[in-house]
MITI-338381 format. One record per residue: x, y, z of N, C-alpha, C in turn; residue in one letter; residue number from 1. Coordinates in steps of 0.1 Angstrom, whole numbers. Atoms other than C-alpha are relative to their C-alpha. Layout:
N
- X/Y/Z/X/Y/Z/X/Y/Z/a/NUM
...
***
This chain:
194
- 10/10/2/1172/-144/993/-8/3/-12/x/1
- 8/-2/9/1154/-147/961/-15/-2/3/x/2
- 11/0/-3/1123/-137/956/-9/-10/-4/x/3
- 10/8/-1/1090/-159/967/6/-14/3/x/4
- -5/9/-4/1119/-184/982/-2/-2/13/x/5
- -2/4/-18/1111/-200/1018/12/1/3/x/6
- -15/-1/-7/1136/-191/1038/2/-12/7/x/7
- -9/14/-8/1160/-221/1048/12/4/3/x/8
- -13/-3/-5/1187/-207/1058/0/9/16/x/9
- 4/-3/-14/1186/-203/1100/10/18/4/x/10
- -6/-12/-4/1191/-172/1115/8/1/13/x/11
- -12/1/-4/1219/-163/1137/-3/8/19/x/12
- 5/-10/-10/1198/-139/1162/-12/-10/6/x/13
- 9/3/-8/1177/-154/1191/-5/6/9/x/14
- 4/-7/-8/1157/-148/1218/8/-8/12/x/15
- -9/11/-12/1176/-154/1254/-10/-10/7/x/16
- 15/12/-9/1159/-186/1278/-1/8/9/x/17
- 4/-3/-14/1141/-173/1302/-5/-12/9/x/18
- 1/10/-7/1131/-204/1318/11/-16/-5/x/19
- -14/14/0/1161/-231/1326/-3/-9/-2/x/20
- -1/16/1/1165/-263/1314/-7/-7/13/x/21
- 1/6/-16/1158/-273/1355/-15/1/-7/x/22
- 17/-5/0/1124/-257/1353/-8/-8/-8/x/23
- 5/9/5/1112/-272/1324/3/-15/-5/x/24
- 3/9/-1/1119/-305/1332/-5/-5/14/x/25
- 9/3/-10/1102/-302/1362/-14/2/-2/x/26
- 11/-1/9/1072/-289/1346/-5/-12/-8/x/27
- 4/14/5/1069/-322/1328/1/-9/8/x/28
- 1/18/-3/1080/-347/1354/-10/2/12/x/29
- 18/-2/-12/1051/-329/1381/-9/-14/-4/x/30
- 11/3/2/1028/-346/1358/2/-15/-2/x/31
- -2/13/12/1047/-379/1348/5/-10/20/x/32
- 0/8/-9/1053/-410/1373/14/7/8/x/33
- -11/-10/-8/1083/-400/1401/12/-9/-5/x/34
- -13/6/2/1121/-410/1390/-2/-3/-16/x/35
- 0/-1/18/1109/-405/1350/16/6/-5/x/36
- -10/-7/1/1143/-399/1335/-5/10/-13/x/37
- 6/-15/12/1137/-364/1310/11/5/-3/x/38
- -13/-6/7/1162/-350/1286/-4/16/-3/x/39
- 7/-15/6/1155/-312/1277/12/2/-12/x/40
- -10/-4/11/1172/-299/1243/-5/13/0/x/41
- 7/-14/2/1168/-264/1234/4/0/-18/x/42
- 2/-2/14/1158/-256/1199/-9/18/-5/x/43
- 5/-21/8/1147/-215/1179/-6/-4/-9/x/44
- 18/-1/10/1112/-219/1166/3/14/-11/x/45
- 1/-7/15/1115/-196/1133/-6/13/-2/x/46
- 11/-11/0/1102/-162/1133/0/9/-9/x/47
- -3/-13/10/1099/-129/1115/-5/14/8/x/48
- 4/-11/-16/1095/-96/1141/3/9/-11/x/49
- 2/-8/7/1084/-66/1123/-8/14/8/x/50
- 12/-12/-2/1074/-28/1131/-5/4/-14/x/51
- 3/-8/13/1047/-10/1112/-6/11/3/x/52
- 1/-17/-3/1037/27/1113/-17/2/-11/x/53
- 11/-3/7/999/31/1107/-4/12/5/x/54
- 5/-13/-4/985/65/1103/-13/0/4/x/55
- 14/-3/7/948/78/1103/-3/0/-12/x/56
- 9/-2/12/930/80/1070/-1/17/-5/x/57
- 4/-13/0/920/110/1073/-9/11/14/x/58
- 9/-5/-13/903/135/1100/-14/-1/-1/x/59
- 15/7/5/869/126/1102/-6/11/6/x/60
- 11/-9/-5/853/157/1122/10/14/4/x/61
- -5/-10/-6/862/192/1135/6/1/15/x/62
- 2/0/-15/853/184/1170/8/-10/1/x/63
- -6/11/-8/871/151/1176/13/3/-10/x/64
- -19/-7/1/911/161/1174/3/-21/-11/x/65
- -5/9/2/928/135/1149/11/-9/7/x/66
- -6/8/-9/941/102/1165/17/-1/-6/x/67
- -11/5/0/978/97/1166/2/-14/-6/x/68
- -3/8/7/999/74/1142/-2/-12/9/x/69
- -6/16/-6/1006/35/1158/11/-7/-6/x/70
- -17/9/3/1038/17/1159/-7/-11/7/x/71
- 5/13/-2/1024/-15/1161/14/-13/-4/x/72
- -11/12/-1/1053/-45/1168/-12/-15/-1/x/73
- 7/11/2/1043/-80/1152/7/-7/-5/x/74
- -7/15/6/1056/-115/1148/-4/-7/-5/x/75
- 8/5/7/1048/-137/1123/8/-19/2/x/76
- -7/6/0/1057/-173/1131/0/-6/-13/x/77
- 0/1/15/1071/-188/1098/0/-15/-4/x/78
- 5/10/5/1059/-222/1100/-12/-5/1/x/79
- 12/-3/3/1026/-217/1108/-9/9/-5/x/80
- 10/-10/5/1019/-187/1095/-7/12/6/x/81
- 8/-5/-12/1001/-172/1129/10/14/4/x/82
- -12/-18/-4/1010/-130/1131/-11/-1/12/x/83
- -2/0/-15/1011/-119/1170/1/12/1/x/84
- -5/-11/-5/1008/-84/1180/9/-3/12/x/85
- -10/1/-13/1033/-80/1210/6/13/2/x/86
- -9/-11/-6/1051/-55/1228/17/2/-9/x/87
- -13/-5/11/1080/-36/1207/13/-9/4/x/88
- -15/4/-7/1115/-48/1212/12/8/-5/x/89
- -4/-2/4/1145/-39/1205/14/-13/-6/x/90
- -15/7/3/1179/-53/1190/7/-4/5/x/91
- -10/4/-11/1200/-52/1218/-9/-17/8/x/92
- 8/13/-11/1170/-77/1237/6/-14/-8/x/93
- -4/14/5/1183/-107/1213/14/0/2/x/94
- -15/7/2/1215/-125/1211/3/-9/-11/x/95
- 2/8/13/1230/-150/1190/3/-12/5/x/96
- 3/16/-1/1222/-187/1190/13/1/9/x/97
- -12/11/-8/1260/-199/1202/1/9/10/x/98
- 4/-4/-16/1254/-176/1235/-8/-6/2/x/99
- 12/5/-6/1223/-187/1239/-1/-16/1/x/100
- -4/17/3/1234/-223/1233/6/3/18/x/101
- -11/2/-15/1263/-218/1263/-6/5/9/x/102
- 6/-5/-10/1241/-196/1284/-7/-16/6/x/103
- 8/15/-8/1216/-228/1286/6/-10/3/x/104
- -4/13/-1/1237/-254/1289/13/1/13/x/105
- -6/-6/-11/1257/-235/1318/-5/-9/12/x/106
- 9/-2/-15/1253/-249/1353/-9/-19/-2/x/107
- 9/13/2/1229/-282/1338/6/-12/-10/x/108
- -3/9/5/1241/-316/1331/-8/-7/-10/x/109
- 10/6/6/1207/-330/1316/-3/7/-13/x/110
- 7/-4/11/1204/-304/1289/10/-1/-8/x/111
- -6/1/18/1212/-310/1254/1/15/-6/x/112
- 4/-11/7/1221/-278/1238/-1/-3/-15/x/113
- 6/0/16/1221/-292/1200/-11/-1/-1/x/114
- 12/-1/7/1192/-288/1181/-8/-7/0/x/115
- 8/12/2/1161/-308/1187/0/-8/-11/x/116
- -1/10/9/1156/-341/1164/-7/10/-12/x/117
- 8/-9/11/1126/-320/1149/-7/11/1/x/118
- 6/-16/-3/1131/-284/1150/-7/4/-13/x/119
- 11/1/10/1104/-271/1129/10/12/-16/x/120
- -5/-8/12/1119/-256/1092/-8/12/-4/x/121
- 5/-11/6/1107/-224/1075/-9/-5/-10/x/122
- 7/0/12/1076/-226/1054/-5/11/-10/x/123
- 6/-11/9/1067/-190/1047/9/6/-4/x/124
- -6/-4/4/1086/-170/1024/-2/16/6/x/125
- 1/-12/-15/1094/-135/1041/-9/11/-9/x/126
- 13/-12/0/1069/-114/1019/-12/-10/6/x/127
- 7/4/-7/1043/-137/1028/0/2/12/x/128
- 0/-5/-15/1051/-130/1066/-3/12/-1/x/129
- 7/-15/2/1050/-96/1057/-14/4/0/x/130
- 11/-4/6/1016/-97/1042/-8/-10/13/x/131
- 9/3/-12/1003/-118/1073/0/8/11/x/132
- -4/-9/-13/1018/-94/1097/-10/9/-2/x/133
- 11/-10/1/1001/-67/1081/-15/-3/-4/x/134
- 17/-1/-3/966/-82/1076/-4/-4/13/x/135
- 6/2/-9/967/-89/1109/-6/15/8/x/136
- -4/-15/-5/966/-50/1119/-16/6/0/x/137
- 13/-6/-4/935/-36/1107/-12/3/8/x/138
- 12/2/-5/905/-50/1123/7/1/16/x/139
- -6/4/-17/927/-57/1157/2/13/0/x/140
- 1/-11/-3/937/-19/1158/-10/9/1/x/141
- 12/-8/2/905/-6/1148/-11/1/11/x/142
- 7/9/-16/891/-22/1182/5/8/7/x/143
- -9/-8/-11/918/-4/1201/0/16/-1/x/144
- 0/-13/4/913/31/1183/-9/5/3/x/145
- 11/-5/2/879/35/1187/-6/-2/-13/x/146
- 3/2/20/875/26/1148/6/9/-6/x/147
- -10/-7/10/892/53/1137/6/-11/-13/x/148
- -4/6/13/900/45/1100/13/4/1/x/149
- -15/1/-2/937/35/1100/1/-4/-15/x/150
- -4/-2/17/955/43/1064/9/-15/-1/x/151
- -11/10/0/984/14/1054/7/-1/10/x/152
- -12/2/-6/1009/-1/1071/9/0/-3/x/153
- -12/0/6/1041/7/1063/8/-11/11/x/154
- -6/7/-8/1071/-12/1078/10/11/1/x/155
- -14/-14/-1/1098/11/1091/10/-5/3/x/156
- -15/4/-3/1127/-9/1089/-3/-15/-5/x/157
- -1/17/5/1135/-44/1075/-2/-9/9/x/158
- 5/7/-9/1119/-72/1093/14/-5/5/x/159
- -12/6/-9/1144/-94/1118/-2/-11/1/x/160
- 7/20/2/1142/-135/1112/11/1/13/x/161
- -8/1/-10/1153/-147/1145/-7/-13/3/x/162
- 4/10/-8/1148/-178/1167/-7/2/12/x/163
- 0/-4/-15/1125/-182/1197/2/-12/6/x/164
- -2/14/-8/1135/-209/1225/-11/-7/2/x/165
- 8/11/-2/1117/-240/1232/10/-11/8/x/166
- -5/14/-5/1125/-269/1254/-4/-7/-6/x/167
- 3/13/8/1122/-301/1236/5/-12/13/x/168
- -4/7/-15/1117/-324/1269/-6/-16/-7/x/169
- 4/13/2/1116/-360/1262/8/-11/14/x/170
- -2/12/-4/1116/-395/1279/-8/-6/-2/x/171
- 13/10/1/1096/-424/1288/-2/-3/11/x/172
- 8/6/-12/1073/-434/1312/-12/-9/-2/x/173
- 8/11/0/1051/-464/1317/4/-6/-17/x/174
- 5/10/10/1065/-482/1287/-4/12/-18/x/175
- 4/-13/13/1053/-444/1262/11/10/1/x/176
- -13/-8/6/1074/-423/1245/-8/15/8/x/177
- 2/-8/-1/1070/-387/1261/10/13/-5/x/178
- -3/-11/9/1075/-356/1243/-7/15/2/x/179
- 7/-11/-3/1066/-320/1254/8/12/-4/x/180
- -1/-12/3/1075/-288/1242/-4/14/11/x/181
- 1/-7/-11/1081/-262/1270/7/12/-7/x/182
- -3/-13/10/1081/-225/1257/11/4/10/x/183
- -16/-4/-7/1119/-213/1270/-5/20/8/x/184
- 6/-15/-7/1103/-176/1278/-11/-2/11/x/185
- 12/-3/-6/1068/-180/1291/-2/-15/13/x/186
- -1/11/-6/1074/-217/1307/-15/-6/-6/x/187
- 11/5/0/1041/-228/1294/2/-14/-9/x/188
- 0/15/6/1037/-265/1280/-7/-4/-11/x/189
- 2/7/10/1026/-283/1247/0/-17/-4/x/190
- -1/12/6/1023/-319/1245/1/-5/-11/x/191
- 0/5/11/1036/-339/1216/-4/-11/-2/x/192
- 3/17/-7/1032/-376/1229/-1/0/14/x/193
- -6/-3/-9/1027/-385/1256/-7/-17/8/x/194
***
């Protein structure tokens, strides 16, 4: 990737569905008139998943023992921009798109596994992710330490561009186009139209 180029070229590693095609189109037709027909597609929202290893500064007193480093896990999504502390992961926990294509599309007539009309493209270039990952760290750890002055963030290993699932649930009802975005992990919802 040259440098200070937006990454456009999709990554190969995703996250698996945790909620089925079924699920989230029932989550949308709860809310919509009864016998709505709904299509679900599944589409890998854009990411950048990064550890970083922040020390102490320095010891600040005799009496109070220096705090231990932090391995702080953070995701930066890369078309809005928005870094996420979260819980570590590892490598093995992803897979790659064309499993996670056949996994979802296993078992369900109604889902589409190609790629929504408009899955969102890459806008930030991966040091920019970087440098949002890491300003997100200070002030949010410094809360969690007690304020302990925390030195840099290093990264301890090269970030990981992956995909995360989304349902892309569409139909129509009364006559309007409906359009909802159903997160594939957490099942939570997003209206786009509706």
């Amino acid at each position: 990737m040259q440098h200070g180029a937006v990454m456009t070229t999709s990554s190969d590693l995703v996250w698996p569905v945790a909620v089925p095609a079924e699920a989230a189109v029932r989550t949308v037709a709860r809310r919509l008139p009864p016998g709505t027909e709904l299509t679900a597609r599944l589409y890998h929202h854009p990411f950048l998943g990064m550890m970083f290893l922040l020390d102490t500064e320095k010891h600040r007193s005799r009496w109070r023992p220096r705090a231990r480093p932090v391995l702080a896990a953070v995701l930066v999504d890369l078309v809005s921009g928005r870094a996420f502390l979260t819980d570590p992961w590892n490598a093995e926990d992803l897979t790659t798109r064309a499993e996670a294509l056949a996994a979802a599309s296993s078992g369900h007539v109604d889902a589409v596994t190609s790629p929504a009309p408009r899955a969102p493209a890459p806008r930030l270039t991966e040091e920019d992710a970087v440098a949002a990952g890491r300003a997100l760290l200070p002030g949010l750890l410094a809360r969690r330490r007690r304020l302990d002055a925390l030195g840099a963030a290093e990264l301890t290993g090269p970030p990981t561009r992956f995909g995360k699932p989304n349902w892309w649930v569409t139909g129509q009802a009364g006559g309007r186009m409906v359009e909802v975005v159903v997160d594939a992990l957490s099942g939570r919802h997003y209206a786009r139209s509706a």
